[in-house]
C-alpha positions as CSV (number, residue, x, y, z in Angstrom):
1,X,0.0,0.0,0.0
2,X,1.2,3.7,-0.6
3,X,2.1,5.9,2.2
4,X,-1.3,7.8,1.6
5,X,-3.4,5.0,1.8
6,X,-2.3,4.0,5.1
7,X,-2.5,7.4,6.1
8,X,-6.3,7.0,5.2
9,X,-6.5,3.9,6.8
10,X,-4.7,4.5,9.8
11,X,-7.7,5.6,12.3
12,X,-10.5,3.4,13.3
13,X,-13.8,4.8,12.1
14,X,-12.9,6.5,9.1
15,X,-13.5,5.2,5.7
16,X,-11.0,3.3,4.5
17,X,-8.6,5.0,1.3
18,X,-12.3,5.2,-0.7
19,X,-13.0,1.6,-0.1
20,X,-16.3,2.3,1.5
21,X,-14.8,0.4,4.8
22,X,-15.8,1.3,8.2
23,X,-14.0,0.3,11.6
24,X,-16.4,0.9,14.8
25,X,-15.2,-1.3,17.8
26,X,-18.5,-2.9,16.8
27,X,-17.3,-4.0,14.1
28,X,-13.9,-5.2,15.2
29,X,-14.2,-8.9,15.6
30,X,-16.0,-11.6,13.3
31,X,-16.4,-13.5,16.5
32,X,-18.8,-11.2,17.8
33,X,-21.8,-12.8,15.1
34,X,-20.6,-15.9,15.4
35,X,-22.0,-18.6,17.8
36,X,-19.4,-20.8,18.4
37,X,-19.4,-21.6,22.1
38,X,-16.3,-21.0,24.3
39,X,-15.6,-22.6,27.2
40,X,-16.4,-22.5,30.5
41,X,-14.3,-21.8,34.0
42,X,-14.6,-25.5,34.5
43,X,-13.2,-26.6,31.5
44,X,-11.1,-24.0,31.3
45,X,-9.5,-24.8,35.1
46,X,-9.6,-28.9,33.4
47,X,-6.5,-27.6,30.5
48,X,-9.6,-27.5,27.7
49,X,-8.6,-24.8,25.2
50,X,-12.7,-23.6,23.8
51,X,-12.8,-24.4,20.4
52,X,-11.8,-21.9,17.8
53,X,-14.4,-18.9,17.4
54,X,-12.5,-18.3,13.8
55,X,-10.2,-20.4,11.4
56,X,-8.8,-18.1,9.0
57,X,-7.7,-19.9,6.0
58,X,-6.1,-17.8,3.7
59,X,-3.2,-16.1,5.8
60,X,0.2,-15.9,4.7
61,X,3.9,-16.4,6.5
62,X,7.1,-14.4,4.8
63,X,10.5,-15.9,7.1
64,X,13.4,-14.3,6.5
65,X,14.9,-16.9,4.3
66,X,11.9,-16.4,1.7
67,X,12.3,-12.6,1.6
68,X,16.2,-12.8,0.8
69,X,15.3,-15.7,-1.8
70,X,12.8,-13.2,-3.4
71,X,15.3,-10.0,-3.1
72,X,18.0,-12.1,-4.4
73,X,16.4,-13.2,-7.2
74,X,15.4,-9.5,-8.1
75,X,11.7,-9.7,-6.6
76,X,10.9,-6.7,-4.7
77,X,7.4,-5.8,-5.2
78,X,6.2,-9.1,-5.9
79,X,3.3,-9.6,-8.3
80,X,3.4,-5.6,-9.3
81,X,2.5,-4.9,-5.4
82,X,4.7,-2.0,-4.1
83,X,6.8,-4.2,-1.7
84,X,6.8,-7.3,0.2
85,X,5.1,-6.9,3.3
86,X,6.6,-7.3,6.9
87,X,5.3,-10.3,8.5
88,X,6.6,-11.7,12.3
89,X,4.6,-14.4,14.2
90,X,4.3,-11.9,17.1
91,X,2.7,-9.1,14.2
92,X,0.6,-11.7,13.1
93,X,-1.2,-12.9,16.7
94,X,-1.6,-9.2,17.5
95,X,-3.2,-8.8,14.1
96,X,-5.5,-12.1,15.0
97,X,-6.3,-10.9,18.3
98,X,-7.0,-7.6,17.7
99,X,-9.6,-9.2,14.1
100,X,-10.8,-12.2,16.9
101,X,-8.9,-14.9,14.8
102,X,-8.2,-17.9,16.8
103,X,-6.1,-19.9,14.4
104,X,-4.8,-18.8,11.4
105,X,-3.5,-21.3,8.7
106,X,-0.2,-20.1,7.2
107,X,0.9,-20.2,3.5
108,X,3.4,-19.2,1.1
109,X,1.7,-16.3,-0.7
110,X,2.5,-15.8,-5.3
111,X,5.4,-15.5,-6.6
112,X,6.0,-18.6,-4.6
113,X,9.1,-20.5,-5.3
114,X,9.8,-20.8,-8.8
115,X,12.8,-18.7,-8.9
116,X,15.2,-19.9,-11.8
117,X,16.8,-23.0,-10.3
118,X,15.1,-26.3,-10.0
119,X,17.8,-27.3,-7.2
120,X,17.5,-24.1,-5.1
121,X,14.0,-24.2,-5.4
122,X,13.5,-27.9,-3.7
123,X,15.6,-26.4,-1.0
124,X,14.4,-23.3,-0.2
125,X,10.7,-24.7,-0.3
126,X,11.7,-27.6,2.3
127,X,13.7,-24.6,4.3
128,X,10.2,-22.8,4.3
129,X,7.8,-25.7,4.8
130,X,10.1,-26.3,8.0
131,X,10.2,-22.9,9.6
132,X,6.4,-23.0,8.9
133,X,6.3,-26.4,11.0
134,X,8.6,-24.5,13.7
135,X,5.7,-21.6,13.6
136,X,3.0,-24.3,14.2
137,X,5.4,-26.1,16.9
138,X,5.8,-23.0,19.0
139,X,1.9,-21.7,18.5
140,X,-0.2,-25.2,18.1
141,X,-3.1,-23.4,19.0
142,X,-2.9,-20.2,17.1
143,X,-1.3,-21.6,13.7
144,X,-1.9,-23.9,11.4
145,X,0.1,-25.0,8.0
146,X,-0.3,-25.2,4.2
147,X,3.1,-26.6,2.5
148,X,4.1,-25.5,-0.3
149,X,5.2,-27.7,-3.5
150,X,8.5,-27.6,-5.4
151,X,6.8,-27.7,-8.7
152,X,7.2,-27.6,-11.8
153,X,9.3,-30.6,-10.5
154,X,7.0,-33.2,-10.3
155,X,8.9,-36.0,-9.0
156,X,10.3,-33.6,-5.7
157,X,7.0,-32.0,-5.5
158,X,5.6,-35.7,-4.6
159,X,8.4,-36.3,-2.1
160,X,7.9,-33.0,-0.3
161,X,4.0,-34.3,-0.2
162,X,5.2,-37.1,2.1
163,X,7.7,-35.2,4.1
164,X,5.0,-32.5,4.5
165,X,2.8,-35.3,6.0
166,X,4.8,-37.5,7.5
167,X,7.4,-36.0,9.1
168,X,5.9,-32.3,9.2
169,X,2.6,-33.2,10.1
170,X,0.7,-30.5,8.1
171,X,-2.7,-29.4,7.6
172,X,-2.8,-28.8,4.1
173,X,-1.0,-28.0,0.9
174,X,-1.3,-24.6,-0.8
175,X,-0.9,-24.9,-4.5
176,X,-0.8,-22.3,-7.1
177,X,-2.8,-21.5,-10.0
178,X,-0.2,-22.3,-12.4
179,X,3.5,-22.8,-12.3
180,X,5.9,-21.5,-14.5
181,X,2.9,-20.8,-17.1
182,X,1.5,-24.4,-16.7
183,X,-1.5,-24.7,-15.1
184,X,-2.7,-27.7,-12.3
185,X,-4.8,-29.6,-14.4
186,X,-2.1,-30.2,-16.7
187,X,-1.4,-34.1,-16.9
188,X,2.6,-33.7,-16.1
189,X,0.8,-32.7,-12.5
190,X,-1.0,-35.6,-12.1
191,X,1.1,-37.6,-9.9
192,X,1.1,-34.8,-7.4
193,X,-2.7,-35.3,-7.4
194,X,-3.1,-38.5,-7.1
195,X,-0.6,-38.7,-4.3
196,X,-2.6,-35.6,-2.8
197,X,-5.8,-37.6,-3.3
198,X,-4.2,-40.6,-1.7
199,X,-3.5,-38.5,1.4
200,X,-7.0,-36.4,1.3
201,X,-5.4,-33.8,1.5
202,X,-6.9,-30.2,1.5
203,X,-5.7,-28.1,-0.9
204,X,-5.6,-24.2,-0.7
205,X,-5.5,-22.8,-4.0
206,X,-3.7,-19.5,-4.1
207,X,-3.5,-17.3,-7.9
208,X,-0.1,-16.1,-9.4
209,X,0.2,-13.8,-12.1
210,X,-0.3,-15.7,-15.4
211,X,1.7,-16.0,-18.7
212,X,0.4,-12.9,-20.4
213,X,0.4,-10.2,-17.4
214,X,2.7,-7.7,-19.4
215,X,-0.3,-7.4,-21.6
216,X,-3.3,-7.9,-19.7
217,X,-3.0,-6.6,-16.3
218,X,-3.1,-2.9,-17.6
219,X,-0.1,-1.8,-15.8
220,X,-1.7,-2.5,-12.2
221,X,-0.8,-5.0,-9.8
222,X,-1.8,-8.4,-10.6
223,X,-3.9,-9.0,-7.8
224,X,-6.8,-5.9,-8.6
225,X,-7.7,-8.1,-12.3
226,X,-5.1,-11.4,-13.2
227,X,-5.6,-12.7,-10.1
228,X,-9.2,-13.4,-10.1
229,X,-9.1,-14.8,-13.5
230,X,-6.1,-16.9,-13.0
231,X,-8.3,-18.4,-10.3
232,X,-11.0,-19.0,-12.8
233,X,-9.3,-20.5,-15.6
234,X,-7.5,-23.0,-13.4
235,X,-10.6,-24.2,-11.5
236,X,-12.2,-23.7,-14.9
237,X,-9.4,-26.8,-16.1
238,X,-9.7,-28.7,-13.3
239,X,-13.2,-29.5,-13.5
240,X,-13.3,-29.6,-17.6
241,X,-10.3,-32.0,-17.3
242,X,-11.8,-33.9,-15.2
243,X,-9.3,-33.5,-12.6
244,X,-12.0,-33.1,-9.8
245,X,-13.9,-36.2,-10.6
246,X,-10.9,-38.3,-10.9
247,X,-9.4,-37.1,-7.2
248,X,-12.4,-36.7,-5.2
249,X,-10.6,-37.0,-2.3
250,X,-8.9,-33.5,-2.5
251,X,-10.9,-31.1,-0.3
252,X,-9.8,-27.8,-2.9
253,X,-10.3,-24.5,-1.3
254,X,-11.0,-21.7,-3.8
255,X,-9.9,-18.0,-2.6
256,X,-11.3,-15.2,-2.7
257,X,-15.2,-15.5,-3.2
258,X,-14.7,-17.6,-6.3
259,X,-13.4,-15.2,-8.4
260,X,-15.2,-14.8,-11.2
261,X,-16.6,-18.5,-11.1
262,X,-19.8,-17.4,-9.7
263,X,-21.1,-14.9,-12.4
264,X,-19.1,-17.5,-15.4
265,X,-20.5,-20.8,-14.4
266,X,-23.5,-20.7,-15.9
267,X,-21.7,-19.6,-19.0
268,X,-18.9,-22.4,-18.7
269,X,-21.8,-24.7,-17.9
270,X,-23.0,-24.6,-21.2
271,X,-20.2,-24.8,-23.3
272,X,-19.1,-28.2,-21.5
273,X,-22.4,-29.9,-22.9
274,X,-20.6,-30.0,-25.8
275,X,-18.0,-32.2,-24.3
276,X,-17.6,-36.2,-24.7
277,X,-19.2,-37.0,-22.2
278,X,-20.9,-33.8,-20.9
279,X,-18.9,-32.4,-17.7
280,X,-21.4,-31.5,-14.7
281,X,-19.5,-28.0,-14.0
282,X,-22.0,-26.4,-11.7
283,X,-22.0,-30.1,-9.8
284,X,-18.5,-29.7,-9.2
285,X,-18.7,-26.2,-8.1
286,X,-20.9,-27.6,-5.4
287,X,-18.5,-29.3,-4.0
288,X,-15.6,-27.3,-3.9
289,X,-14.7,-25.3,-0.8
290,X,-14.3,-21.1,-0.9
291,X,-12.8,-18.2,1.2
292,X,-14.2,-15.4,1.2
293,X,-10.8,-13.3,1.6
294,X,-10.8,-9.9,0.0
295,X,-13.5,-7.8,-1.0
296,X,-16.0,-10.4,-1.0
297,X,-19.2,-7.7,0.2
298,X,-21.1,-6.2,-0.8
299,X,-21.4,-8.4,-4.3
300,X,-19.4,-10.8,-4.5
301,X,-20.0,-13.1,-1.8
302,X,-23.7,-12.8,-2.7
303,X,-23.2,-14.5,-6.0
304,X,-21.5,-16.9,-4.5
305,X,-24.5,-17.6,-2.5
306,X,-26.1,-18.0,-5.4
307,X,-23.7,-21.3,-6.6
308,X,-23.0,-22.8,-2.9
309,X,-24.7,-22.8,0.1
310,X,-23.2,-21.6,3.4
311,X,-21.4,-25.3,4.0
312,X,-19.2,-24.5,1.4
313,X,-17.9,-20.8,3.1
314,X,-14.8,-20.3,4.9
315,X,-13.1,-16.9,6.4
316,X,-9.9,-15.8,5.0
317,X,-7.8,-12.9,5.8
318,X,-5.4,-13.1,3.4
319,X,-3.3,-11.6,6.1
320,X,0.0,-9.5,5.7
321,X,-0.6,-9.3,2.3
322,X,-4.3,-7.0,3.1
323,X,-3.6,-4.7,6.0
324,X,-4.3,-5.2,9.3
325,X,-6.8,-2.3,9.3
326,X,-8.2,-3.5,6.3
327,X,-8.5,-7.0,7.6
328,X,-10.4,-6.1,10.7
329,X,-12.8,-3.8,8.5
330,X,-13.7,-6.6,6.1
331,X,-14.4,-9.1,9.0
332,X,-16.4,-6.4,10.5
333,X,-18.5,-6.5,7.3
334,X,-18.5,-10.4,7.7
335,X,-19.5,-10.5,10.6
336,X,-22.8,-7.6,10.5
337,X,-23.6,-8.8,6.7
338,X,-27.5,-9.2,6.3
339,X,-26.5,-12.0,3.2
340,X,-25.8,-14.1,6.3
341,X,-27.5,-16.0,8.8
342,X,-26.6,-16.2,12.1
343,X,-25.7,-19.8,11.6
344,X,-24.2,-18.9,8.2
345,X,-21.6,-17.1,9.9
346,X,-20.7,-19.5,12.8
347,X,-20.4,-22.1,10.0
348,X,-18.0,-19.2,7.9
349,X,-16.2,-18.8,10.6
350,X,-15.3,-21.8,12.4
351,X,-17.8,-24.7,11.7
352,X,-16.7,-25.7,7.9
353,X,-13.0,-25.3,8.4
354,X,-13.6,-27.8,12.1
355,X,-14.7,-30.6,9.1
356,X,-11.8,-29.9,7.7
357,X,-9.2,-29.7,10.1
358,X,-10.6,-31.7,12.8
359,X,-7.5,-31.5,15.2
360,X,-8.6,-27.6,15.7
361,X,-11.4,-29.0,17.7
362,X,-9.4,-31.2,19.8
363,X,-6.9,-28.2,20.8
């Protein structure tokens, strides 16, 4: 963000930089319309952490190791954004706190890890997915973790599945929309899915800027336009490929709202009737998982609505890489929306991602 936006944002109660985003203590916390009980004195006095009154599942780590990889491979404002944000595990509780996030599940946000060299990458990506373990480790009740994949290279990309499980004992696996211009339903990619499918694992997609940015993304940042529609055309492949009938055990999480999935899948619907056999699109939609990070009200997350019921919902942040005051204003909308039911929220905020991640429930 520029210096005068978070001037503009910088005081509670002020509209935030001509977002049309309100901060009232009110407002502050998400948890305050949900419903998910807490515990009591007793169990409190028995060691029984209350279960989690919000999962956020799109929140993102940057270790010191990953900045200096991204600055020494020329990356300083990754994905056109004016810099790489400052992110601590001590910022980052304060931050949850202060938005009344209870556990927030880290990943490694775009450019990710495809920096030039296939060796460097497989070892900066296990360096990451360990201090991301360490995170958990020292905070098993406030963080969770999404490991990251050394792909293009398929054949260390399924070996750092196993580790990630095995010996890292993670929660998830955050993928991007396409790597190095090749996108996840691609059949060089398949091994990583079905050993992801063997392992149902949940998968937290996360877009990247796409092959043609230069001349599509209007000389913004790739997140305001290429982001959204990298989202799109990758679910877009997986389903049209096939890729989510064949590994119905991956639980994919889609970010931010859907994208543009909502208002196109009526229209992608009816071009795959003309498929051999016809692909039930709006089927698999149903069954695919979505944050809601981002600017999800006041129309997007409605037209979600319209696809998926409130089963399918879960809360992101998308955390350093949106504000801190910008985080706790969104939730504030979240949490005082009308589009949702009481019951809505509580399963948006904590119920869905308990299915999940059933450990959370056991802290």
């Amino acid at each position: 963000m520029t210096t005068r936006r978070r001037a503009l944002i910088g005081v509670a109660g002020v509209t935030v930089g001509g977002l049309g985003l309100n901060i009232s203590p009110r407002q502050a916390a998400p948890a305050q319309a949900a419903t998910v009980p807490s515990a009591t004195a007793a169990d409190r006095g028995k060691g029984q952490a209350p279960p989690p009154r919000t999962v956020d599942v799109h929140a993102h780590y940057v270790t010191p190791a990953y900045r200096k990889a991204l600055l020494d491979a020329g990356i300083s404002q990754p994905d056109g954004m004016p810099a790489i944000p400052d992110w601590s595990a001590d910022k980052a509780l304060q931050v949850m706190d202060r938005t009344g996030i209870s556990v927030a599940m880290l990943s490694v946000s775009s450019p990710g890890f495809a920096l030039g060299d296939a060796g460097k990458t497989r070892t900066l990506v296990r360096l990451v997915n360990q201090e991301g373990a360490d995170l958990v480790k020292a905070n098993p009740s406030r963080f969770g973790l999404f490991a990251s994949l050394p792909l293009p290279d398929v054949e260390a990309a399924v070996a750092e599945v196993a580790y990630a499980y095995d010996v890292l004992q993670v929660d998830g696996i955050a993928m991007e929309t396409n790597y190095e211009d090749t996108y996840l339903g691609d059949p060089t990619f398949r091994p990583v899915l079905a050993e992801l499918n063997k392992r149902k694992a949940v998968v937290h997609l996360h877009p990247t800027s796409p092959a043609c940015w230069e001349a599509t993304a209007l000389g913004r940042p790739r997140p305001m336009v290429e982001f959204l529609f990298d989202t799109t055309r990758t679910v877009a492949q997986l389903i049209l490929d096939n890729v989510i009938a064949d590994y119905p055990g991956i639980r994919f999480i889609v970010p931010h709202a859907g994208a543009a999935l909502p208002v196109m899948a009526d229209r992608i619907a009816a071009f795959a009737t003309l498929s051999t056999p016809p692909v039930d699109v709006i089927g698999a939609l149903k069954r695919l998982y979505y944050d809601v990070a981002g600017f999800s009200l006041p129309r997007a997350l409605p037209a979600l609505l319209n696809l998926v019921d409130s089963s399918r919902l879960l809360y992101g942040s998308d955390y350093p890489f949106t504000s801190d005051v910008v985080v706790q204003a969104l939730a504030g909308q979240l949490g005082t929306t009308t589009a949702l039911s009481a019951g809505d929220k509580q399963r948006m905020f904590a119920g869905n991602a308990l299915g999940l991640f059933p450990r959370l429930g056991e802290r």
